[in-house]
C-alpha positions in Angstrom: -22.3 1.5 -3.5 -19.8 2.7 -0.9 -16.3 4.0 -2.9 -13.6 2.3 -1.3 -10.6 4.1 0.1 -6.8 3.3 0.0 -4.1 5.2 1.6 -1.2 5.6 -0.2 2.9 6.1 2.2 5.6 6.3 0.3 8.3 8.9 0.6 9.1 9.5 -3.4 6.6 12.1 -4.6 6.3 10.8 -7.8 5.8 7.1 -7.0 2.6 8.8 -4.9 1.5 10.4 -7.8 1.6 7.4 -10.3 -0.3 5.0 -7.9 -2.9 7.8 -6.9 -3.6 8.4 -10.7 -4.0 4.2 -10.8 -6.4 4.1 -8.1 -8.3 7.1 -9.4 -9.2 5.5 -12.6 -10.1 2.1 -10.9 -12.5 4.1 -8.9 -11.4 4.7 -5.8 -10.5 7.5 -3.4 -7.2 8.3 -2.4 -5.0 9.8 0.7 -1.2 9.9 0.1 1.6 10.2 2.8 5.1 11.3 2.0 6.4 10.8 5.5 5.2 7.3 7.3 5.9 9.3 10.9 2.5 11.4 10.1 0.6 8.3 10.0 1.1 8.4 14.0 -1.7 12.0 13.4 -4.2 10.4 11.0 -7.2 9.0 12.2 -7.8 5.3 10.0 -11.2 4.8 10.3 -12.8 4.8 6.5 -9.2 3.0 5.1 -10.2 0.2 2.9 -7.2 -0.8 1.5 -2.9 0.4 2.2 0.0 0.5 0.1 3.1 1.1 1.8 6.8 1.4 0.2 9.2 -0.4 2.1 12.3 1.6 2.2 11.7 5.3 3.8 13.4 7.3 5.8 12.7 7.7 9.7 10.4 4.3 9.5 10.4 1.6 7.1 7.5 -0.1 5.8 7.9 -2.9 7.7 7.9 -0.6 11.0 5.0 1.5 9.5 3.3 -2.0 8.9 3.6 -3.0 13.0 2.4 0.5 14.0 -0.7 0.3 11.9 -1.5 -2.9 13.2 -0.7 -3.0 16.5 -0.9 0.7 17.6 -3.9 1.9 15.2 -5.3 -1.5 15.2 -5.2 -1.6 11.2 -7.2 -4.7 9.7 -7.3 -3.3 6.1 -5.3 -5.2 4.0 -1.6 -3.9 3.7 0.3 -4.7 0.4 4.1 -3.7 0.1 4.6 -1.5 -3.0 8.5 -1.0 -3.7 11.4 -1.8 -6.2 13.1 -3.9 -4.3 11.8 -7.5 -5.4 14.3 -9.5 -3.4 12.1 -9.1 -0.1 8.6 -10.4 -1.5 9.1 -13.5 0.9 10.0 -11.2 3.7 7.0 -9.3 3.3 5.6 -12.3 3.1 6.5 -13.4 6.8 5.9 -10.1 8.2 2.3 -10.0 7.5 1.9 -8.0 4.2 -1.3 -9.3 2.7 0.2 -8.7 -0.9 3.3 -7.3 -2.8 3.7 -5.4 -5.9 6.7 -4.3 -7.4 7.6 -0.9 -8.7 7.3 0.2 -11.4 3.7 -0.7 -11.8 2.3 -1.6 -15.1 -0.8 0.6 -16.1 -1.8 -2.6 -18.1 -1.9 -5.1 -15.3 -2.2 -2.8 -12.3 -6.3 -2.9 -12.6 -6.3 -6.8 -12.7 -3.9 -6.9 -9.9 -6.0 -4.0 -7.9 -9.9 -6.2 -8.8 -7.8 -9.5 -7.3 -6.5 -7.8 -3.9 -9.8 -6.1 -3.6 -11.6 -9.4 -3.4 -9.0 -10.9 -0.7 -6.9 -12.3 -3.0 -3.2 -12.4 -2.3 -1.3 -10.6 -5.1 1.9 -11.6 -4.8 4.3 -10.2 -8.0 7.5 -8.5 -8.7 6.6 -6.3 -12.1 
């Protein structure tokens, strides 16, 4: 069995850290970015799944979200990973294929992980 492969952008060091420990112990591999501009250098073949925080500096999530799609021709799925709850709809609309909200909750997070995995829309604040 292949392991699957997500790609982790967000520009708070420690927010990488947390969801790369997650993934790990759910089995899967794990790239981090700390700057979505480097993602414009990274080859994205072998990407199975992307988390992307909304609000970073230089491009947003939402920006980093059109570039992946339209310029690196991205068709993992792309969930929105960030504190700021109040945009869940906007993500949404914008083509995000799930949300979750920061912090993450060790205790769900492997649930919520198994569900977007299998195609499954995740779709939750905390």
């Amino acid at each position: 069995m292949t392991t699957l492969h997500a790609l982790v952008v967000d520009d708070n060091a420690e927010n990488l850290d947390v969801l790369k420990e997650l993934l790990t112990m759910n089995g899967l591999e794990c790239t981090t970015v700390n700057d979505p501009t480097k993602l414009v250098d990274m080859e994205m073949t072998g990407i199975d799944l992307i988390f992307l925080d909304l609000e970073m500096p230089k491009m947003n999530g939402y920006e980093a979200l059109d570039y992946l799609r339209k310029d690196k021709g991205v068709t993992a799925p792309v969930i929105a990973y960030t504190v700021h709850s109040g945009q869940i709809n906007t993500a949404y609309q914008r083509g995000f294929q799930g949300f979750v909200g920061k912090p993450l909750r060790p205790n769900r997070f492997p649930d919520q992980l198994k569900r977007i995995i299998s195609g499954e829309g995740v779709w939750e604040v905390s």
